[in-house]
C-alpha positions as CSV (number, residue, x, y, z in Angstrom):
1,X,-239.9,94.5,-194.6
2,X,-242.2,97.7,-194.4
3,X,-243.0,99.6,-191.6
4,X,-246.4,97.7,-191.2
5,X,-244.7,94.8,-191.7
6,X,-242.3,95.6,-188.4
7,X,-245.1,96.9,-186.5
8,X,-247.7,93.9,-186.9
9,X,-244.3,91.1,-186.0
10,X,-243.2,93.6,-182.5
11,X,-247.4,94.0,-182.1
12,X,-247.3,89.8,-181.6
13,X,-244.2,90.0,-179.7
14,X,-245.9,92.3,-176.7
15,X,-247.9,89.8,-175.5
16,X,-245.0,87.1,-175.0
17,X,-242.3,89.8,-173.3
18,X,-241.8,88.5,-169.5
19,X,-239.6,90.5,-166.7
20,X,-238.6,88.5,-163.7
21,X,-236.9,91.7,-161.8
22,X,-237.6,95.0,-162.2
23,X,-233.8,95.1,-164.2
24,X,-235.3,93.2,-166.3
25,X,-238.5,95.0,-166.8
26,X,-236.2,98.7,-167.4
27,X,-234.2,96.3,-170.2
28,X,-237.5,95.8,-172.2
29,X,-238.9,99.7,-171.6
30,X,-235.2,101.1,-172.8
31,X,-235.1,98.2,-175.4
32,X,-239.0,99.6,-177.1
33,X,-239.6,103.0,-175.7
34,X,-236.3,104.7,-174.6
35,X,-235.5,107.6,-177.0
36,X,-233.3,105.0,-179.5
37,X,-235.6,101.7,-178.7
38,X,-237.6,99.8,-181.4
39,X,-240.8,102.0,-181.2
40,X,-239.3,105.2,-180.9
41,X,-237.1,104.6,-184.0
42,X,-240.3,103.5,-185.9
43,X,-241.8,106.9,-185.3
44,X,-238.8,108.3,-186.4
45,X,-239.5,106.7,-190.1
46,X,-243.2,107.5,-189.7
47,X,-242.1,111.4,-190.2
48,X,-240.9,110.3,-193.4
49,X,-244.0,108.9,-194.4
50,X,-245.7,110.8,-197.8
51,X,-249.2,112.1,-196.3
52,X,-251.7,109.6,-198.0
53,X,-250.2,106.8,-196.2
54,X,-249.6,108.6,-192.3
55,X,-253.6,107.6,-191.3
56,X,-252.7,104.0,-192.5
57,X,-249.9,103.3,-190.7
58,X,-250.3,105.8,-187.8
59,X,-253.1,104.2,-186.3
60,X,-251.2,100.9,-185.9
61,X,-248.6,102.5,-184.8
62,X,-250.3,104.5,-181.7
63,X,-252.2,100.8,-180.9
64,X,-248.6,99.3,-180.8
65,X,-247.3,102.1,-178.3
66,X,-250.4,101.7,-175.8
67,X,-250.2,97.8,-176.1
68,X,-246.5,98.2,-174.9
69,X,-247.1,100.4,-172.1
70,X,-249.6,98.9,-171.1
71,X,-248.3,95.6,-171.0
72,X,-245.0,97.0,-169.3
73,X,-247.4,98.4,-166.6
74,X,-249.1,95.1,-166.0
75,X,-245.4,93.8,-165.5
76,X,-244.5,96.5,-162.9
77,X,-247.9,95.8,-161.0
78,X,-247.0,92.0,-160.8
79,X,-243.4,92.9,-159.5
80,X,-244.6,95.1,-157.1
81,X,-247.5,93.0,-155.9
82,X,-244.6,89.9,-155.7
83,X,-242.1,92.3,-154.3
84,X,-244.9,93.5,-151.6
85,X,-244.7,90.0,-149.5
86,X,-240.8,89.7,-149.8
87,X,-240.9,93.3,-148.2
88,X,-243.3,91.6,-145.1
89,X,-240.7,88.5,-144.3
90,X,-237.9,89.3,-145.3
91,X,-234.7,92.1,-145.3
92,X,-234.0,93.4,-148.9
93,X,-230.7,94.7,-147.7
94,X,-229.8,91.4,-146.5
95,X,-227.1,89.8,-149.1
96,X,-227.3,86.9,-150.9
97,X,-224.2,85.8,-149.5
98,X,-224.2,83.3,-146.1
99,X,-223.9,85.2,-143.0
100,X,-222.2,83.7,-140.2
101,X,-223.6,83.3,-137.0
102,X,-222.0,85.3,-134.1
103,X,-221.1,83.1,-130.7
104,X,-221.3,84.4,-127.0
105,X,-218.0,86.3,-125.9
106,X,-216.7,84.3,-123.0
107,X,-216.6,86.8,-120.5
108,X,-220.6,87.5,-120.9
109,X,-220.9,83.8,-120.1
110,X,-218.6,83.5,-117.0
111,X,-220.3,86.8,-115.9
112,X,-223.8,85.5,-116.3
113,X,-222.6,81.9,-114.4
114,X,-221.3,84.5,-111.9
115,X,-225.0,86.2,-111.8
116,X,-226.9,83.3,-112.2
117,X,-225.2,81.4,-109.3
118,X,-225.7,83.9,-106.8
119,X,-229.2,85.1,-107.7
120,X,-230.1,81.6,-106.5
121,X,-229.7,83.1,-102.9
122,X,-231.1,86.3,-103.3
123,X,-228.4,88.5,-104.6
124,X,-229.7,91.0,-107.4
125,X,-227.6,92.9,-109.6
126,X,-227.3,96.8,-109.4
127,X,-225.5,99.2,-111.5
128,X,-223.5,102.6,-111.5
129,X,-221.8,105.2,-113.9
130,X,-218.1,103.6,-115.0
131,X,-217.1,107.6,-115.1
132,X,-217.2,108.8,-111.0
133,X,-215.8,110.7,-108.5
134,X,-213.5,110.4,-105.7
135,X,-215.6,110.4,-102.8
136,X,-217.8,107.1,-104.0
137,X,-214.7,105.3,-105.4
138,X,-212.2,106.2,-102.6
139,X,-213.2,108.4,-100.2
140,X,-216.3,106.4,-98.8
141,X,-214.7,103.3,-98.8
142,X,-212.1,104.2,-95.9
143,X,-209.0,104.6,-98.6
144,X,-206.7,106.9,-96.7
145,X,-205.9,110.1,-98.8
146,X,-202.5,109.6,-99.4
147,X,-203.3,105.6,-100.4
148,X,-201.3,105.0,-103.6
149,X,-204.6,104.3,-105.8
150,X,-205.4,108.3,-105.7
151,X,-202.1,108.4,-107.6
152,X,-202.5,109.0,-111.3
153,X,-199.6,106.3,-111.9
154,X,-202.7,103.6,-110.7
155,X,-205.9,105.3,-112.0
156,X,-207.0,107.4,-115.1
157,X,-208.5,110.8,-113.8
158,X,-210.7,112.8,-115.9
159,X,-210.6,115.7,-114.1
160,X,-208.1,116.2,-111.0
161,X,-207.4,119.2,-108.8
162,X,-204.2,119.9,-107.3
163,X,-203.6,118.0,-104.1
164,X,-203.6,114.7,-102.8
165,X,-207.6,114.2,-102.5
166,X,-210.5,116.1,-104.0
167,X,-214.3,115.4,-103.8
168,X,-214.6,116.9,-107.0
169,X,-211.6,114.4,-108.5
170,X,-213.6,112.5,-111.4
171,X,-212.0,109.2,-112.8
172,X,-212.5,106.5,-114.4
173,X,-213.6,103.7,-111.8
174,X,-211.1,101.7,-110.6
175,X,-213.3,98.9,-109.0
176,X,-217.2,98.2,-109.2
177,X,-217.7,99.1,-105.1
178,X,-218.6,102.8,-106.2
179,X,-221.7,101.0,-106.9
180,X,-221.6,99.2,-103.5
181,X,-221.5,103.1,-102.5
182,X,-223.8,104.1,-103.9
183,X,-226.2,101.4,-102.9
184,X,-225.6,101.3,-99.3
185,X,-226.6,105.2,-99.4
186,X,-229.7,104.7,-101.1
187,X,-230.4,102.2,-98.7
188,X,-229.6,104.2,-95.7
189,X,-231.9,106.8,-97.2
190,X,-235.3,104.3,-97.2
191,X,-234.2,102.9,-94.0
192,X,-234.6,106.1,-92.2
193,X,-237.4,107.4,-94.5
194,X,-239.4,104.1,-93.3
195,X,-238.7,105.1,-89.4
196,X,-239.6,108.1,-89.8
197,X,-243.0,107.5,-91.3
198,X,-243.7,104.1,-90.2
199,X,-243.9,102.4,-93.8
200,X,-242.4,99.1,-94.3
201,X,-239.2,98.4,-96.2
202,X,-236.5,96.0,-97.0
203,X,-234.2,95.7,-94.0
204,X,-231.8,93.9,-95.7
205,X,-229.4,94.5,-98.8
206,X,-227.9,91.7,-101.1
207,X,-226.5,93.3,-104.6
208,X,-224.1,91.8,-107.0
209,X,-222.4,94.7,-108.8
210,X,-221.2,93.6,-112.3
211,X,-218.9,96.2,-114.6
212,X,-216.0,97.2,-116.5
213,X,-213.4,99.2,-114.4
214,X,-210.0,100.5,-115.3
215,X,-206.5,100.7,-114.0
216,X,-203.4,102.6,-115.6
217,X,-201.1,99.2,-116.1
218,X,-199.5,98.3,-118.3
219,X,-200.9,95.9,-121.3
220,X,-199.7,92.4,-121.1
221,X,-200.8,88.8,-120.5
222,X,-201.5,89.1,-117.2
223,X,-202.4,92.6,-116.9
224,X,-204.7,94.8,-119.2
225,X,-205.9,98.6,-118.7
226,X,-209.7,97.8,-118.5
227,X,-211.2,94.7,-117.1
228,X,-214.4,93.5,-116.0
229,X,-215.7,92.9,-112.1
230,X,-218.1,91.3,-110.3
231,X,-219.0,92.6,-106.4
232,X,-221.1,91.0,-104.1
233,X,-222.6,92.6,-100.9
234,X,-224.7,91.9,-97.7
235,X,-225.6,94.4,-95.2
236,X,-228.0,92.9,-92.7
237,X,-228.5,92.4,-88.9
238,X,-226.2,90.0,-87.4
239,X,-224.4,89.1,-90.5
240,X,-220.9,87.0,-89.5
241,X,-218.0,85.7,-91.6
242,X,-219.3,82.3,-91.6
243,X,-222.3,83.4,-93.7
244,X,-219.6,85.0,-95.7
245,X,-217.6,81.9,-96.1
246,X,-220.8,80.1,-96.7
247,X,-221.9,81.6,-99.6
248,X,-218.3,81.6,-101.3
249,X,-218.2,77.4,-100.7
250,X,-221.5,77.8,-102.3
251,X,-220.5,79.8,-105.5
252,X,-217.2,77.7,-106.0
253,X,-219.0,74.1,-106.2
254,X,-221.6,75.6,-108.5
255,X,-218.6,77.4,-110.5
256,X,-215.9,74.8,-110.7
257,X,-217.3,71.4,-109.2
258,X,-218.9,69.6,-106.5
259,X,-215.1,68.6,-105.4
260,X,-214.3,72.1,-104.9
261,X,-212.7,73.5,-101.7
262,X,-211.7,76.7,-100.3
263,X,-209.2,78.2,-97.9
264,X,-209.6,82.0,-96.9
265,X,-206.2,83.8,-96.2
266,X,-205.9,86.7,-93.9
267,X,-205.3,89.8,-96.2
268,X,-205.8,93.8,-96.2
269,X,-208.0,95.8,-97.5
270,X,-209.4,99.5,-97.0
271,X,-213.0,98.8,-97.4
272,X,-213.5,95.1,-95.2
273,X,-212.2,94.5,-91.7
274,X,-211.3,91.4,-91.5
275,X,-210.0,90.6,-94.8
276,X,-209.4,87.3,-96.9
277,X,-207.9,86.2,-100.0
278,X,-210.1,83.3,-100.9
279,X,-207.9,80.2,-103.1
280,X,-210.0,77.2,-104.3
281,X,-208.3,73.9,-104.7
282,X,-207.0,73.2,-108.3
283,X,-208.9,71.2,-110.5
284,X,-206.4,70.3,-112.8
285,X,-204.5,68.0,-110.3
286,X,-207.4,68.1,-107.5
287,X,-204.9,69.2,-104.8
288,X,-202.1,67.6,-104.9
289,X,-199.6,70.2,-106.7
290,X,-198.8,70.7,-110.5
291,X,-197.3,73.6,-112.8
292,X,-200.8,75.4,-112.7
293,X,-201.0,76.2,-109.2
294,X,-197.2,76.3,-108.7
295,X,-197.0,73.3,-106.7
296,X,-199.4,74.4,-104.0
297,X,-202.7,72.9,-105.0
298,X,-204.6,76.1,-104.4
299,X,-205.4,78.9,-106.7
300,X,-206.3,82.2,-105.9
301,X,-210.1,83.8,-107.2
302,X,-211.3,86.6,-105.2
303,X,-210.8,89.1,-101.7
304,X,-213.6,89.2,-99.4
305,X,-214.6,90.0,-95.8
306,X,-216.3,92.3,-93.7
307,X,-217.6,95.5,-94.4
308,X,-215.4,98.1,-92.2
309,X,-217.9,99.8,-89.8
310,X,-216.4,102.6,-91.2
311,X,-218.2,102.2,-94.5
312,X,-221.0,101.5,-93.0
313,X,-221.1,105.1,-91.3
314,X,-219.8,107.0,-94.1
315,X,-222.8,105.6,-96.1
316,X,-225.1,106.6,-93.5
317,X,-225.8,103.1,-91.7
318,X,-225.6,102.5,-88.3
319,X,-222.5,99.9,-87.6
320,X,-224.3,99.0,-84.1
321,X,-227.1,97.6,-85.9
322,X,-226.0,96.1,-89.2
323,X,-223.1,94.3,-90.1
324,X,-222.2,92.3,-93.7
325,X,-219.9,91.0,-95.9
326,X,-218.6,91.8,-99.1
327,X,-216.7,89.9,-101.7
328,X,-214.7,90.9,-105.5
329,X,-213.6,88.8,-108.1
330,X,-212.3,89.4,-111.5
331,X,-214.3,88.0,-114.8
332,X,-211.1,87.3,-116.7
333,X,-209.9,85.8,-113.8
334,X,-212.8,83.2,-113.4
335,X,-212.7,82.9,-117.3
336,X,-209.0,82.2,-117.1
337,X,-210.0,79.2,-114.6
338,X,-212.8,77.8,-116.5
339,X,-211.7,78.0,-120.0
340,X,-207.6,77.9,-119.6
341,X,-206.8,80.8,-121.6
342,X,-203.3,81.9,-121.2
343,X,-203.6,85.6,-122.7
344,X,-205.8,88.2,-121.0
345,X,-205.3,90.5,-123.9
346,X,-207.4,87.8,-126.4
347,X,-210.8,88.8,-124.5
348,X,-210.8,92.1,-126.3
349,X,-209.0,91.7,-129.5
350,X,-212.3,90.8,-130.8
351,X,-210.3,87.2,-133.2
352,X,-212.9,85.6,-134.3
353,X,-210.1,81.9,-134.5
354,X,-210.6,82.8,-130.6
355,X,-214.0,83.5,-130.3
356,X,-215.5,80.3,-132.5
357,X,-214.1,78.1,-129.7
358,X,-217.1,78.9,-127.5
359,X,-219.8,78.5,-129.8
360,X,-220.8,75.1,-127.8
361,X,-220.8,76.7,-124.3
């Protein structure tokens, strides 16, 4: 076959060349016009053509070139003009391969129930840094300053100074009331900004304070060094522990069942005077005793009660005037409960055989 020969049989073969990808499309461009493809080789022999003959079959040659890049140019235009609408719906990162749908991590859905159950009567949720100090983790919630929490053994301090208690002390939080703190100071702050000017305000607080707090323990199933929190307070005018007790009979029947009861038991803490534990009645036997509830038919969820008048003063409200209730429960705790897991440590190991179980809730 001559070289005309070759060039007229590719010149019919431009036309009919297709490229679905542009892989595809840099096959057919290295297979004719790379250095070593098809064309490239038949200008190589053109060099070798005696002079007479060069106009003949250099003309041809040229036309077979420019068909070929222009043909591979129409190509690249159609790919990119294809490849232009992919880009507007869809992710060309994305692979090929199925991707798995993720499923909501239990404790976000017991701590949303938790939310969504007490918005209902006016509670909304407020914030606060999980890295604080002393004086809005301890110090304004009536801890004494040689309490046992300060110690190091119980709570992870970033920075300590020597001595027992130090303003400037800044830990990780041990509870979610430093937000409570903070809270009530901000709304001591409007409270007196209003009487002195004469503008209205909110006379009333009602915050749920949802977070991750930490504790130096020791990992097990029962205990873990970070957990998760959710706080409720009232400050108001004439507040009482029945309102208290109230609005815990209300959370447990919308949490665990219409059946539900609760008992409060006289307890201690720094922060409420007076104090309760708060047990609901198990559900698994419905009262009457079993291995869950160790025979008793109650199980403990929370502490509560009211807000020591000495809280109320450190934060700069007047104890004469308002009183309220606060109340603390643990997420895992209330996931425990609901869901019957036996092993604190599987809400963070991130096991996906753990995690698929609550794809339905």
């Amino acid at each position: 076959m001559t070289i005309l020969d070759r060039i007229a049989a590719l010149q019919q073969q431009v036309a009919e060349l297709k490229a679905a990808n542009q892989e595809e499309l840099e096959n057919l461009r290295i297979k004719y016009l790379s250095k070593k493809g098809e064309i490239s080789q038949l200008y190589d022999e053109f060099r070798a053509v005696p002079k007479e003959e060069k106009a003949a079959i250099g003309a041809p040659l040229n036309v077979l070139r420019q068909s070929m890049e222009a043909h591979l140019n129409e190509l690249r235009e159609h790919l990119a003009a294809a490849g232009s609408s992919i880009v507007a719906g869809e992710d060309l990162t994305r692979t090929p391969d199925p991707i798995e749908l993720g499923t909501r991590h239990p404790l976000s859905l017991v701590r949303e129930e938790i939310v969504d159950i007490f918005s209902r009567i006016g509670f909304t949720v407020a914030d606060g840094p999980e890295v604080e100090d002393d004086r809005h983790v301890f110090g304004m919630l009536n801890f004494a300053p040689e309490h046992p929490a300060r110690d190091m053994q119980d709570t992870f301090f970033v920075e300590k100074e020597e001595g027992i208690q130090k303003p400037t002390d800044i830990l990780l939080r041990t509870h979610t009331s430093s937000v409570q703190t903070r809270v009530m100071t901000e709304f001591a702050r409007r409270l007196k900004e209003a009487d002195a000017t004469g503008k209205e305000c909110e006379r009333s607080l009602r915050v749920l304070c949802p977070g991750r707090v930490y504790r130096n323990e020791a990992i097990s199933a029962r205990a873990h060094c970070f957990f998760h929190q959710v706080e409720g307070l009232y400050i108001d005018k004439n507040v009482s522990f029945a309102d208290l007790r109230q609005a815990l009979l209300y959370f447990a029947k919308e949490m665990f069942g219409a059946g539900t009861q609760i008992r409060l038991r006289p307890s201690y803490f720094p922060f409420t005077e007076p104090s309760a534990e708060m047990d609901i009645s198990c559900d698994l036997c419905g009262g009457k005793g079993c291995a869950f509830c160790k025979g008793t038919g109650w199980v403990e969820i929370l502490g509560c009660g009211m807000v020591d008048p000495n809280v109320l003063e450190s934060c700069g409200i007047d104890s004469t005037v308002y009183t309220g209730y606060a109340f603390g429960m643990g997420v895992e705790r209330i996931a425990n409960l609901k869901y019957r897991v036996k092993d604190l440590r599987l809400f963070s190991e991130n096991d996906v055989r753990f995690l698929r179980q609550f794809e339905s809730c």
